[in-house]
C-alpha positions in Angstrom: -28.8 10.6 -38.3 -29.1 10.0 -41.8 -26.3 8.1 -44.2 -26.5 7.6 -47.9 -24.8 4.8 -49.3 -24.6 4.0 -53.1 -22.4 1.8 -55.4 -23.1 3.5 -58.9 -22.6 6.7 -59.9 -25.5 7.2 -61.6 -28.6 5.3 -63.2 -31.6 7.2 -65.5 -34.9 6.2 -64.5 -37.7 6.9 -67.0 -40.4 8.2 -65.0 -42.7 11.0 -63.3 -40.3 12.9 -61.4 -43.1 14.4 -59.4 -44.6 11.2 -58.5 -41.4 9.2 -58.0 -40.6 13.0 -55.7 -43.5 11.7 -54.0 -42.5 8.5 -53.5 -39.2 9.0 -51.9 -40.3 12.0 -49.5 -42.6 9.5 -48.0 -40.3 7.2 -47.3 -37.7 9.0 -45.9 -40.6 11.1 -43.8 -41.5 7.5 -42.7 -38.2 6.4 -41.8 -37.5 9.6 -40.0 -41.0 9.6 -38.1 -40.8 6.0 -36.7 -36.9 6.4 -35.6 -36.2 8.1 -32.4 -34.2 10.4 -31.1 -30.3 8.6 -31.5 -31.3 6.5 -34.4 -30.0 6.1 -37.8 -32.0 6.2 -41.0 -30.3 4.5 -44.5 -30.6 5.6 -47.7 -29.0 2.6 -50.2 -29.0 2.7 -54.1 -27.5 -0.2 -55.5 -27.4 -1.0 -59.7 -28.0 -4.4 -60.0 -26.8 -5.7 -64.0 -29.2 -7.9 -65.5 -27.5 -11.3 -67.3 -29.8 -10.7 -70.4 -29.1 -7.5 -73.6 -32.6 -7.5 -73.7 -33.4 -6.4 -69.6 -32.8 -2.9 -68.7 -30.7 -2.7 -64.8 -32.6 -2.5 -61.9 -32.2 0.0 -59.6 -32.8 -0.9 -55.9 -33.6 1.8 -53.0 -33.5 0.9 -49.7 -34.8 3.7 -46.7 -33.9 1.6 -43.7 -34.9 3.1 -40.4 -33.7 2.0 -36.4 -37.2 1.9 -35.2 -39.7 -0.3 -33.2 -40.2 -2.2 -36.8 -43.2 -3.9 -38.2 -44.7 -6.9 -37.1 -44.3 -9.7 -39.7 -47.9 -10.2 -39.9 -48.4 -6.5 -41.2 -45.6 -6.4 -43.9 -47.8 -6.8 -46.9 -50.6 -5.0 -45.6 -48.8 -1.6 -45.2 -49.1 -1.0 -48.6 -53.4 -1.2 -48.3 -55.3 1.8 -48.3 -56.2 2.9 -45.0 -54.1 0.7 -43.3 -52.3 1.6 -39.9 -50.0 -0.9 -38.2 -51.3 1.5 -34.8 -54.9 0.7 -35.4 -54.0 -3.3 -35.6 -50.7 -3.9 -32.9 -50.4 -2.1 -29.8 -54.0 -0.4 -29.6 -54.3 2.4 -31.5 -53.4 5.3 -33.2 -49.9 7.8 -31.9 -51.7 11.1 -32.5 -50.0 13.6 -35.5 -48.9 10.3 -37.8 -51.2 9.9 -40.9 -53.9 8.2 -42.2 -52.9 5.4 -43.8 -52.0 6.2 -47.3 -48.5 6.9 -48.0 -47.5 3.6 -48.7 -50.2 2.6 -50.6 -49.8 5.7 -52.9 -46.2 4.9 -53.1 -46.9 1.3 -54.2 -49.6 2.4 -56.6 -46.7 4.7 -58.3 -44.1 2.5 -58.2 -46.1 -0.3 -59.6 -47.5 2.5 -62.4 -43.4 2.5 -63.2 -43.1 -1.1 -63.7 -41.7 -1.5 -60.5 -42.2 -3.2 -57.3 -41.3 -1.7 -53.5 -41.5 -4.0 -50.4 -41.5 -4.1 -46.7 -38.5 -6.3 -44.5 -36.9 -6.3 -41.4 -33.6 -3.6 -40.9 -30.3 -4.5 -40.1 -30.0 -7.2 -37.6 -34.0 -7.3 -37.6 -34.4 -4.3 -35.9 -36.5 -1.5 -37.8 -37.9 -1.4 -40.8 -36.5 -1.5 -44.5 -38.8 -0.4 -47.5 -37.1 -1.5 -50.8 -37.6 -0.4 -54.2 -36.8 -2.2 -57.7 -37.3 0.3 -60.6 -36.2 -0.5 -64.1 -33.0 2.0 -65.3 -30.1 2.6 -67.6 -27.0 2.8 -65.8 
């Protein structure tokens, strides 16, 4: 199942919106990939204000999926080229899942927006939440 839940009605980011496609495909192929059958996958877009005139808003996305999760140890290094959580924790690879550089191409966007993206536990610890901070006009 997939819900999308958001608290703005809209915010403008300035950006490539072929890269940025990019981005979010991967993320929700991800989420949808590593969930099984009877799980939920999240979608949230939040506007956080910023105190300052200066600041632009931040807009957060989190994909948050019900799966097995990612071992603390591993949360940084998802984003590294070539890097598998498979090929590290529980001996080796589930065949048909990629190579290793999703994430690391959606960092290398999002940091090529000004923006950063992140790897935590889901809800309750269980799964995996990506989240996204991207500088927008709300």
């Amino acid at each position: 199942m997939l819900q999308l839940k958001r608290d703005c009605e809209r915010a403008i980011v300035i950006g490539d919106v072929v890269r940025l496609g990019v981005v979010f495909r991967n993320l929700l192929t991800n989420a949808l990939t590593y969930t099984p059958r009877g799980g939920m996958v999240s979608v949230q877009v939040t506007l956080q204000q910023n105190t300052t005139r200066e600041e632009k808003s931040l807009l957060r996305i989190a994909v948050t999926d019900t799966g097995t999760g990612i071992p603390t140890e591993y949360r940084d290094r998802v984003f590294e080229k070539f890097f598998r959580v498979e090929h590290h924790h529980g001996g080796g690879s589930n065949g048909g899942r990629g190579a290793g550089i999703g994430l690391y191409l959606c960092c290398q966007i999002i940091e090529a927006h000004g923006g950063s993206i992140w790897c935590e536990p889901g809800n309750d610890g269980r799964g995996t939440r990506i989240a996204i901070l991207l500088r927008a006009e709300g």
